[in-house]
VOPAGU-2260 file (C-alpha; in pm, 1 decimal, decimal comma):
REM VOPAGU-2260
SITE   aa  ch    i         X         Y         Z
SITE  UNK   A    0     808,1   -3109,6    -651,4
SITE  UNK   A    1     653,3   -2933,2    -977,2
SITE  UNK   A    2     417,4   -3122,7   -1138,6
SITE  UNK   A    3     206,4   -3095,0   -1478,5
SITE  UNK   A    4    -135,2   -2889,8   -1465,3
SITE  UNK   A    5    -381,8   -2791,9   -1725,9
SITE  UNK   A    6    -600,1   -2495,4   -1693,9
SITE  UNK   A    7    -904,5   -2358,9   -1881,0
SITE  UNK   A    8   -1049,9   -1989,2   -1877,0
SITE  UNK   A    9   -1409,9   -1996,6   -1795,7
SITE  UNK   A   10   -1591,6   -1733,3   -1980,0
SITE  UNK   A   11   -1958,3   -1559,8   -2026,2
SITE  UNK   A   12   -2001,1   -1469,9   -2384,3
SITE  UNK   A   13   -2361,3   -1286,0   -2327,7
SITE  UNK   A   14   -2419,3   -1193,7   -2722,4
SITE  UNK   A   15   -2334,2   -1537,3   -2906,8
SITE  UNK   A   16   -2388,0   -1321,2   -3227,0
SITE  UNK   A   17   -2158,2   -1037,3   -3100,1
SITE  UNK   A   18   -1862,2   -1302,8   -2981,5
SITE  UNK   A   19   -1794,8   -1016,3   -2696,1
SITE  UNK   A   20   -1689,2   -1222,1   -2398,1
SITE  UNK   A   21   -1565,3   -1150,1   -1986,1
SITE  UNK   A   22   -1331,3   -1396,9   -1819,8
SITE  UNK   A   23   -1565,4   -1474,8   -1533,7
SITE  UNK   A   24   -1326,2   -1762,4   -1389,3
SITE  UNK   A   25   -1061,7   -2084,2   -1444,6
SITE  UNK   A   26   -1080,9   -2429,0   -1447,4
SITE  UNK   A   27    -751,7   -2576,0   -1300,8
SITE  UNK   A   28    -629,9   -2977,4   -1328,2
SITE  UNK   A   29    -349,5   -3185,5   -1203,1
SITE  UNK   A   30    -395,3   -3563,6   -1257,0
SITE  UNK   A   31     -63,7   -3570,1   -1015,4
SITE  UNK   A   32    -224,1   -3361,2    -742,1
SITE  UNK   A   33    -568,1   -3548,9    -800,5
SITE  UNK   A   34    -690,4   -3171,4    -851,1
SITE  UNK   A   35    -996,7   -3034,7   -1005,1
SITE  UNK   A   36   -1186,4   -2684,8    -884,3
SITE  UNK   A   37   -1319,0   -2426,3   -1038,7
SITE  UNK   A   38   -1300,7   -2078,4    -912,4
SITE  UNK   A   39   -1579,2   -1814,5   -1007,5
SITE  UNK   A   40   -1670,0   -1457,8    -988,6
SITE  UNK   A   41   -1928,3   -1296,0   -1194,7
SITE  UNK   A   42   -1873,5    -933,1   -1230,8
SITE  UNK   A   43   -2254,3    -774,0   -1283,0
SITE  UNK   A   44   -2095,2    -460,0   -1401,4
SITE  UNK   A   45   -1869,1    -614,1   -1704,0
SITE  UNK   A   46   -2161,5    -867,6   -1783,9
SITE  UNK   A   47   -2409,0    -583,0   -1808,0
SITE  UNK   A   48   -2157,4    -330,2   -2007,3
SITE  UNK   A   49   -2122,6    -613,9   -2298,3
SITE  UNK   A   50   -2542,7    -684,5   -2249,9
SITE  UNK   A   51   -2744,0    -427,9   -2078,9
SITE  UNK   A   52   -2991,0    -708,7   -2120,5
SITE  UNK   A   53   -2839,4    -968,2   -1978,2
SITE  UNK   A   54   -3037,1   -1260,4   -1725,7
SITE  UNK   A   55   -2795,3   -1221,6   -1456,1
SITE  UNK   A   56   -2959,2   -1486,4   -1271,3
SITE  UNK   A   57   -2949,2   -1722,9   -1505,8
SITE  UNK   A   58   -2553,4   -1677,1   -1573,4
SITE  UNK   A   59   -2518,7   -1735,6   -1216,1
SITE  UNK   A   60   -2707,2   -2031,5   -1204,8
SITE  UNK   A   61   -2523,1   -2163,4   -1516,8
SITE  UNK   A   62   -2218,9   -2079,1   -1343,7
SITE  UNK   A   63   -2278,6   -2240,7   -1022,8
SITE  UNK   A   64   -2362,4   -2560,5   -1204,0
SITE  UNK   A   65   -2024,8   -2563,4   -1402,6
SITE  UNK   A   66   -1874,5   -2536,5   -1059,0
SITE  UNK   A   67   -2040,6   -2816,6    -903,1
SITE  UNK   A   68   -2005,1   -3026,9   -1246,5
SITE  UNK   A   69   -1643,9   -3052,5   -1063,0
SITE  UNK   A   70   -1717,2   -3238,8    -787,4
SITE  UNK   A   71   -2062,5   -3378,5    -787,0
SITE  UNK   A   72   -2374,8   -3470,1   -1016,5
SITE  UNK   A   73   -2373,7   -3731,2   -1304,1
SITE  UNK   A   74   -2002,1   -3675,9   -1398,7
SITE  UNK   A   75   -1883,4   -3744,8   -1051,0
SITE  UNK   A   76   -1878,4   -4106,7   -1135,7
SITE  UNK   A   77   -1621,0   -3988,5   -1402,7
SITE  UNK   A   78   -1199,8   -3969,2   -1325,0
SITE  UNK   A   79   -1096,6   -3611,7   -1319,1
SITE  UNK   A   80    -889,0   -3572,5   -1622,2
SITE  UNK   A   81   -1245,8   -3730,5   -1801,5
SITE  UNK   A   82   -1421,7   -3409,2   -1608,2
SITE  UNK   A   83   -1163,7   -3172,6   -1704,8
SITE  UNK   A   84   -1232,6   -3234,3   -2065,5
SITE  UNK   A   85   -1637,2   -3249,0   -2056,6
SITE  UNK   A   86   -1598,6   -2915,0   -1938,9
SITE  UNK   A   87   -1376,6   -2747,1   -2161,9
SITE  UNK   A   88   -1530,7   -2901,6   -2431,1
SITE  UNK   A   89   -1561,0   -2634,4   -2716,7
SITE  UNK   A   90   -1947,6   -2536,2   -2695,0
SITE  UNK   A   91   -2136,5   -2250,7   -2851,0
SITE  UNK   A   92   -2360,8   -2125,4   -2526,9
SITE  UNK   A   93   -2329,8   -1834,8   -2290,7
SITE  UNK   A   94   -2093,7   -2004,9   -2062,4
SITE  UNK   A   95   -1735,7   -2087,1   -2284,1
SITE  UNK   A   96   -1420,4   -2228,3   -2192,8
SITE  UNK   A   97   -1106,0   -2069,6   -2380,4
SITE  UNK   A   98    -807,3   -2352,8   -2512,4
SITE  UNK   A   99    -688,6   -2575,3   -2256,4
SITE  UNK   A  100    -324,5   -2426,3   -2137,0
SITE  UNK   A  101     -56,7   -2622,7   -1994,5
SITE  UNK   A  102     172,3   -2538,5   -1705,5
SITE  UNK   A  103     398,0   -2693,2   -1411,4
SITE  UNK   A  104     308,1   -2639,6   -1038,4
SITE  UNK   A  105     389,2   -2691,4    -682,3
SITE  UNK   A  106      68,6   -2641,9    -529,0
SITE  UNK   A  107    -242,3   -2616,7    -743,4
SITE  UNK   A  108    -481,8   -2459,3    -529,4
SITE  UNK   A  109    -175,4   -2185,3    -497,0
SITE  UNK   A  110    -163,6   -2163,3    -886,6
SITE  UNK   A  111    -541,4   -2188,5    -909,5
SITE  UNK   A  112    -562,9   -1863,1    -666,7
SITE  UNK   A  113    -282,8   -1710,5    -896,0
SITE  UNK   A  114    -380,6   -1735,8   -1255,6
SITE  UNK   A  115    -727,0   -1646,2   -1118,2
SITE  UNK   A  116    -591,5   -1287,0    -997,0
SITE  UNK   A  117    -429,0   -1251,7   -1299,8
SITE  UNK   A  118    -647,6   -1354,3   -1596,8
SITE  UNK   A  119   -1021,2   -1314,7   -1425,8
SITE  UNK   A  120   -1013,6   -1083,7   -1150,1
């Protein structure tokens, strides 16, 4: 049965002056599916093409905190739909979320894995 999911592109925007940006990731949600994951992979090469200067390191460890923000820490007390929108809350840091997008599904890890290989990877 399709059901209603929301996704969010997860993005590194190295140069907040420059507004250059790589998608480094999504953000998918189904209230229906009771679904929330993130899936992430930095690409050094891109990153350091837009910022030869860039803290790697710290990008990843932003990243891997986003990614955990889904299912543990402080805001795991909080539904998933109130998760969802703490972290694609509009924010001017390195680590961005584009417009939330709306879509229907069968399987949202199966969607997750396919907007991923075609918007990130």
């Amino acid at each position: 049965m399709s059901e209603i999911f929301e996704y969010a592109l997860i993005r590194v925007v190295p140069r907040i002056d420059r507004g250059e940006s790589i998608n480094v990731g999504l953000l998918l949600y189904s209230k229906s599916f009771r679904y929330l994951r993130a899936r992430i992979e930095l690409n050094e090469n891109r990153l350091k093409a837009l910022d030869p200067g860039a803290d790697v390191e710290a990008v990843r460890g932003a990243l891997s905190a986003f990614s955990r923000a889904c299912t543990e820490g402080p805001l795991a007390e909080q539904s998933l739909g109130e998760r969802f929108r703490w972290l694609t809350a509009a924010r001017s840091t390195v680590l961005q979320t584009s417009k939330v997008h709306p879509g229907f599904c069968n399987d949202a890890g199966e969607t997750l894995e396919k907007l991923f290989e075609q918007l990130v990877r």
